[in-house]
N, C-alpha and C positions, 0 to 999 in steps of 0.2 A: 117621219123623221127618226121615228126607231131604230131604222135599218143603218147600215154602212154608207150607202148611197145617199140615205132621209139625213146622214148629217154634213155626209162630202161635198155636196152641192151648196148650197150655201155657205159653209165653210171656204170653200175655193172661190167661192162671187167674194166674201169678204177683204178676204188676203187680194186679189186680183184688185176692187175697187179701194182698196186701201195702199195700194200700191201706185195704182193711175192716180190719186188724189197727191198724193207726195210728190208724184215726179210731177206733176202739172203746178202744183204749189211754189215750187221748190225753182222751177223753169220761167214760171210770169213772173217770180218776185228778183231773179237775180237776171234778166233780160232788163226789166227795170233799175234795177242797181248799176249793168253796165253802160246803159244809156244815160245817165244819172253822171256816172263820173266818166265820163267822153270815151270810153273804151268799145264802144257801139254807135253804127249811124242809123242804128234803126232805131225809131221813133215808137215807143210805146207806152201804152198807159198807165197812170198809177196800179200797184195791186190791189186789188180788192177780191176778195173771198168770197165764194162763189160753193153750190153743193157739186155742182156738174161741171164738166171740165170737156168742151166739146173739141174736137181734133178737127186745127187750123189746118185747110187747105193749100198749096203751092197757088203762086200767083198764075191765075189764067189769065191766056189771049182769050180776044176779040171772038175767035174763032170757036174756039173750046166751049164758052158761054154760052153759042147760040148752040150746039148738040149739044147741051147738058138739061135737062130737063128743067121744067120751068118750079118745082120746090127747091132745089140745089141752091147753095150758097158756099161763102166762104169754107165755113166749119160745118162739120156733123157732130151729134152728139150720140158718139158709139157709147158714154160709160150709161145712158139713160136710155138708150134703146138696148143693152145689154143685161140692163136692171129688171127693165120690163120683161124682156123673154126668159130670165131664169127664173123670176118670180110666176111666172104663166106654167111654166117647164113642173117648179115645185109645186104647187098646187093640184096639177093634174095627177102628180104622182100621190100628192096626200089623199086626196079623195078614191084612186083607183085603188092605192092600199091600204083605203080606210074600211073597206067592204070584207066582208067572209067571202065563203064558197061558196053561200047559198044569195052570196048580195045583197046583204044585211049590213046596212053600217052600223060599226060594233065597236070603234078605234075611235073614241071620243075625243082623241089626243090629238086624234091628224086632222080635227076640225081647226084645233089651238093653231097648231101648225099651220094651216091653212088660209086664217086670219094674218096670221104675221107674214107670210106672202104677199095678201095682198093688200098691203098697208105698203109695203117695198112696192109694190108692184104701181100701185096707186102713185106714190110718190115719182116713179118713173115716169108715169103716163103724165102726167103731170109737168114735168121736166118739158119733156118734146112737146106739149100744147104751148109752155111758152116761147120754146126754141123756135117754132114755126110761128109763130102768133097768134095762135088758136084763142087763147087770153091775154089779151092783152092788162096786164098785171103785172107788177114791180118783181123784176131779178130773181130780189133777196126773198119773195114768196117762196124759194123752194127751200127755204130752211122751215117754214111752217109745218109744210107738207113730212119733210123727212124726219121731223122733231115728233110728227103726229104717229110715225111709222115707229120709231123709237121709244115711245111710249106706248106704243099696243103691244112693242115687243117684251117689253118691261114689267107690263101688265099682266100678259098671258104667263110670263115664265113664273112672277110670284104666284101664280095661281098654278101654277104646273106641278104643283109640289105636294099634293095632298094624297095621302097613303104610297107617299114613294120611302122607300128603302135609306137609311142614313145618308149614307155614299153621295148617292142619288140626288139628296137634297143638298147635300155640299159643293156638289156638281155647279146646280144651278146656280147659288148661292153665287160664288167664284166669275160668272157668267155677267148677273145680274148689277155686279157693283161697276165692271166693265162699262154695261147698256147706262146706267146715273153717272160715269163720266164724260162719256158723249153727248148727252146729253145738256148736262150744265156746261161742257167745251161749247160745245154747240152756242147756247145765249151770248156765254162769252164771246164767241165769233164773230156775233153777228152786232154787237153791241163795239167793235174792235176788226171794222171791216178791212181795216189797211195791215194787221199783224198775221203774220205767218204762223206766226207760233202756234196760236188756235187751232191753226189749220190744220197741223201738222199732227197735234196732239188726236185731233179728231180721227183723223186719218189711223194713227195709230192704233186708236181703239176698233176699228175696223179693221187690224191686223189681231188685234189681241182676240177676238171674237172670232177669225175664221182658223186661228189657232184653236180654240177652245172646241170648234166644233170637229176639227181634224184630230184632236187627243181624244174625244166624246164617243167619236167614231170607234177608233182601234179598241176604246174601253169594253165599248159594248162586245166585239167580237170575244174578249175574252172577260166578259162580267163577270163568271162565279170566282172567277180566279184573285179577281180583284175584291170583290166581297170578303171571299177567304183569308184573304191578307188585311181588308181593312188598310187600303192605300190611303190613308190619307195625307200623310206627309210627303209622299211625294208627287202628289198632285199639286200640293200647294209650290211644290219646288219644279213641279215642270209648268205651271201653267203662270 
């Protein structure tokens, strides 16, 4: 995750799923509002907040059902099988450039790295076991799951920080206080299944983090530069 790419990747799953989580948020809660006050004749259920947000299908014929393969249903859930493969995607990359030239793992860092993947990744897998009904297990289980991932991430980064450079640790720092309001959004949410707001907020932190790691990014390509100057006020003001 040192590299340009170690922080583009998940920086862009961030902004992407913090993006799908708002506009699906944002979509069941005022489809609800218009059926509510008779501006709608479609029939829909209360909102209730949800981590995963699967893409509802057009109504099938008769016909259509029987060539559709027999796991098919209504919805799919692309944002948790999307979760799942960039977290497989990063992983592979931490571990192959966690190694030297002679194939020595030596980048203790992209094991950290590596862990916080598959905490996301786990939490994906997780999502589509209950999607399909692999476990049959309550819903709102997938807030355990992503709370679990959010907290290794939380974990790993306080500990990320030993014999790093000022800057460096300010970096995280900035990072870190993001991952504790997702986190407490989060309880909130789920303790507040019918309010939007939660959602949204959560969601946001999900934008604020794949910002963080897209500014993280450009930083590195030009780090002495940034050392030199001792940026840190306008970190605080771009981030």
């Amino acid at each position: 995750m040192g590299t340009f790419g170690g922080h583009a990747l998940p920086g862009s799953f961030f902004i992407l799923y913090g993006l799908w989580s708002i506009w699906h948020i944002l979509e069941k809660f005022y489809r609800r509002k218009s059926y509510e006050l008779n501006k709608s004749n479609e029939s829909t259920s209360e909102y209730t907040c949800r981590i995963s947000y699967p893409i509802e299908r057009k109504q099938q014929t008769e016909n259509d059902i029987k060539k559709c393969f027999s796991c098919c249903k209504k919805s799919f859930p692309l944002d948790s099988l999307a979760k799942l493969v960039f977290c497989i995607i990063g992983i592979i990359g931490e571990v192959i450039t966690g190694f030297s030239n002679d194939w020595i793992f030596v980048h203790i860092g992209n094991a950290q790295h590596s862990t916080m993947f598959s905490l996301f990744g786990l939490s994906g897998a997780i999502e589509l076991c209950i999607f399909y009904g692999i476990f049959k297990i309550p819903l709102q289980s997938e807030y355990l799951f992503h709370g679990i991932a959010l907290w290794g991430e939380l974990f790993l980064f306080l500990f990320h920080l030993h014999h790093r450079n000022p800057l460096d640790v300010y970096l995280h720092i900035l990072l870190t206080g993001m991952i504790i309001l997702g986190i407490l959004v989060s309880v909130v949410e789920l303790l507040n299944p019918h309010e939007p707001i939660y959602g949204l907020i959560r969601s946001w932190t999900y934008l604020m983090q794949g910002t963080w790691f897209w500014q993280v990014s450009s930083i590195n390509i030009f780090w002495r530069y940034f050392i030199s100057l001792r940026c840190y006020a306008f970190l605080r003001l771009n981030y």
